[in-house]
C-alpha positions as protocol buffer text, in pm:
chain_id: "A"
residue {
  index: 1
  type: UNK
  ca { x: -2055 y: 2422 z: -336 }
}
residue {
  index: 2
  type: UNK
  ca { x: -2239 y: 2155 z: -548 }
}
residue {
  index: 3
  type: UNK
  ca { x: -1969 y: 2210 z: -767 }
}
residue {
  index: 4
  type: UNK
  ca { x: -1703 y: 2136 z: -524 }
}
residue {
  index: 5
  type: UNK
  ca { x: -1812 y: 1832 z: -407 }
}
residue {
  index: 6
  type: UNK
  ca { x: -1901 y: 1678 z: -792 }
}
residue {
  index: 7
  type: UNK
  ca { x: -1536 y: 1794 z: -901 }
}
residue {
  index: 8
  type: UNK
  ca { x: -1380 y: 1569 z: -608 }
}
residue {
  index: 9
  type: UNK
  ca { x: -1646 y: 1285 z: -676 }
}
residue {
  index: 10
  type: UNK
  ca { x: -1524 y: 1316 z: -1045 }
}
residue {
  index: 11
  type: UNK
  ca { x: -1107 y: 1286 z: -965 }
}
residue {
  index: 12
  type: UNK
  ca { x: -1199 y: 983 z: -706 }
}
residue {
  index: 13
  type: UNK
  ca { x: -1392 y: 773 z: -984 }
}
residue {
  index: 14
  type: UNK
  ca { x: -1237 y: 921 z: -1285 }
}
residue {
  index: 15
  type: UNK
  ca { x: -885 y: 957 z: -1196 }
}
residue {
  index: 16
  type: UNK
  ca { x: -775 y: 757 z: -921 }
}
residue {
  index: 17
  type: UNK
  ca { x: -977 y: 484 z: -1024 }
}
residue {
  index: 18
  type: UNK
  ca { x: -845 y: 435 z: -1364 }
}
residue {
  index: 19
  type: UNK
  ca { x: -599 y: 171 z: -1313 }
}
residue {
  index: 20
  type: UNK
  ca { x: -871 y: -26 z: -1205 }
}
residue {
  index: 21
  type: UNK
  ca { x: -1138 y: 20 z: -1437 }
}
residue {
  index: 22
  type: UNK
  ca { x: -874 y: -53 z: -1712 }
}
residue {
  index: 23
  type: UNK
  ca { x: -799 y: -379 z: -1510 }
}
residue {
  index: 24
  type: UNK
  ca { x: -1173 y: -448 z: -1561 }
}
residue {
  index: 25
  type: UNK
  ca { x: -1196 y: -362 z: -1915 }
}
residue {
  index: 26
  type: UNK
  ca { x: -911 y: -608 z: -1954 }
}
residue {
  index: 27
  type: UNK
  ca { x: -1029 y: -853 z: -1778 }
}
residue {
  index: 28
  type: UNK
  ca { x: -1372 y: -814 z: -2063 }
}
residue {
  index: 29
  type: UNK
  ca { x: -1112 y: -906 z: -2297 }
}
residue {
  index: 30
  type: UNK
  ca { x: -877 y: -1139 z: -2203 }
}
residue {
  index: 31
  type: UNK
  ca { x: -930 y: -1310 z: -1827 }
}
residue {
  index: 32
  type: UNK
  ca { x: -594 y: -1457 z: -1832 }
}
residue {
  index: 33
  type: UNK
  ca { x: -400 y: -1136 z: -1904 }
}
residue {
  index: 34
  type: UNK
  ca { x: -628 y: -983 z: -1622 }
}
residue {
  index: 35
  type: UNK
  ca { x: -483 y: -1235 z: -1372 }
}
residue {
  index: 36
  type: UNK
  ca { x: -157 y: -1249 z: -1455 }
}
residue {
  index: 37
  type: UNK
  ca { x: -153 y: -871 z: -1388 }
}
residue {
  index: 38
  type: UNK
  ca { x: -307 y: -918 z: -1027 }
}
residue {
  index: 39
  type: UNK
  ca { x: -62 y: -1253 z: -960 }
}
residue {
  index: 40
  type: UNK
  ca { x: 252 y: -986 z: -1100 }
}
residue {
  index: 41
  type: UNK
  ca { x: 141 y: -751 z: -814 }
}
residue {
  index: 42
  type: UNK
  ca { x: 51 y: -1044 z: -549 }
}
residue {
  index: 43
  type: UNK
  ca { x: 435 y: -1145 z: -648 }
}
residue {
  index: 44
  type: UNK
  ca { x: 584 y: -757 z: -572 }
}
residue {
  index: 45
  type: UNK
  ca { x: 388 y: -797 z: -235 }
}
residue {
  index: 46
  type: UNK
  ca { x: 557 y: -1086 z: -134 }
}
residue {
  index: 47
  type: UNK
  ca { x: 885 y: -993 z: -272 }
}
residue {
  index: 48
  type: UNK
  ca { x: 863 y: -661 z: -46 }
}
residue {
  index: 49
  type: UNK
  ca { x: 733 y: -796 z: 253 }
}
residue {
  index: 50
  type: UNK
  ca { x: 1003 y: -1074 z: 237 }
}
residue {
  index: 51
  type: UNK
  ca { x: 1245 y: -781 z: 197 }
}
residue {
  index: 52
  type: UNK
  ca { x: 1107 y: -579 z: 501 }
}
residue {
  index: 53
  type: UNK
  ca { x: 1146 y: -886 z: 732 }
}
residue {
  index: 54
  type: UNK
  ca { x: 1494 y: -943 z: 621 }
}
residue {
  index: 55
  type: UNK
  ca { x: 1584 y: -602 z: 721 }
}
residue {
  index: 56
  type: UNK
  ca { x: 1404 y: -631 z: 1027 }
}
residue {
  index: 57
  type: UNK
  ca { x: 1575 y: -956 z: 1116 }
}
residue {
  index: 58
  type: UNK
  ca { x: 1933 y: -762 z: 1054 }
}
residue {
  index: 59
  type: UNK
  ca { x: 1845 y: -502 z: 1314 }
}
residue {
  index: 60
  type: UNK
  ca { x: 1762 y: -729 z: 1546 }
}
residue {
  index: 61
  type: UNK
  ca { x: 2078 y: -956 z: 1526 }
}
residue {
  index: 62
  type: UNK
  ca { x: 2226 y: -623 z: 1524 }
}
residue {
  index: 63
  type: UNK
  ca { x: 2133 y: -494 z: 1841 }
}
residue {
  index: 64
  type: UNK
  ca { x: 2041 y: -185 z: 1684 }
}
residue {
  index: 65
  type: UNK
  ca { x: 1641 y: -185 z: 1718 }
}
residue {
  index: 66
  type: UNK
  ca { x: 1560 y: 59 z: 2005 }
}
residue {
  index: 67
  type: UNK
  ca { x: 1280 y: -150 z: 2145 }
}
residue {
  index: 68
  type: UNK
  ca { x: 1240 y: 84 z: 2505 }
}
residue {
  index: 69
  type: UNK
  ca { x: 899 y: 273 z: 2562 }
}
residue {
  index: 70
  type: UNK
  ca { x: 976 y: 580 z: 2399 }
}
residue {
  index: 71
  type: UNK
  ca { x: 1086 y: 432 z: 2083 }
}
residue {
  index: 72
  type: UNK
  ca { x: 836 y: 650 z: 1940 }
}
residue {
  index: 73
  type: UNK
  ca { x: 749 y: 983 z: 2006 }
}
residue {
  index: 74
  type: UNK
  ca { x: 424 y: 935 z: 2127 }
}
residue {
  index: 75
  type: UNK
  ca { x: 448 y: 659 z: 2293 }
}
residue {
  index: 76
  type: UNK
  ca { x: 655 y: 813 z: 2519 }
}
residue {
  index: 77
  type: UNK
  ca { x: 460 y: 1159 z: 2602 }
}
residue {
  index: 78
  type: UNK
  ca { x: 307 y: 1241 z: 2922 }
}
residue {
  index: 79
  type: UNK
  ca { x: -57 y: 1330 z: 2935 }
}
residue {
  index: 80
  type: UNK
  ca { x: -122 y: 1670 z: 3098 }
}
């Protein structure tokens, strides 16, 4: 079982983790390359989020957001 849980520990801080701790070794080496990396994906952020409320916006003008109680499946369910 020991196993188990050191072979998850190892693909969170191993695998997933990588793009950061290459982020960090880059950041050892060149600061400004570092943070022109994290502005680049502060920029895609914005860019997307500008996107989504544009498309939200058009729905709305629309008429076509369904904005009654049971929108959503469960918002709408009864509690027995």
């Amino acid at each position: 079982m020991k196993e188990f849980f050191e072979g998850i520990g190892y693909f969170f801080e191993e695998i997933l983790m990588m793009p950061f701790s290459a982020l960090a070794e880059l950041e050892r080496e060149n600061w400004w390359l570092a943070n022109t990396v994290s502005w680049l994906c502060i920029l895609i952020l914005i860019v997307a989020l500008g996107y989504w409320i544009k498309q939200l916006r058009i729905f709305e003008a629309n008429g076509e957001e369904d904005k009654s109680q049971t929108a959503h499946s469960f918002l709408g369910k009864n509690q027995q």
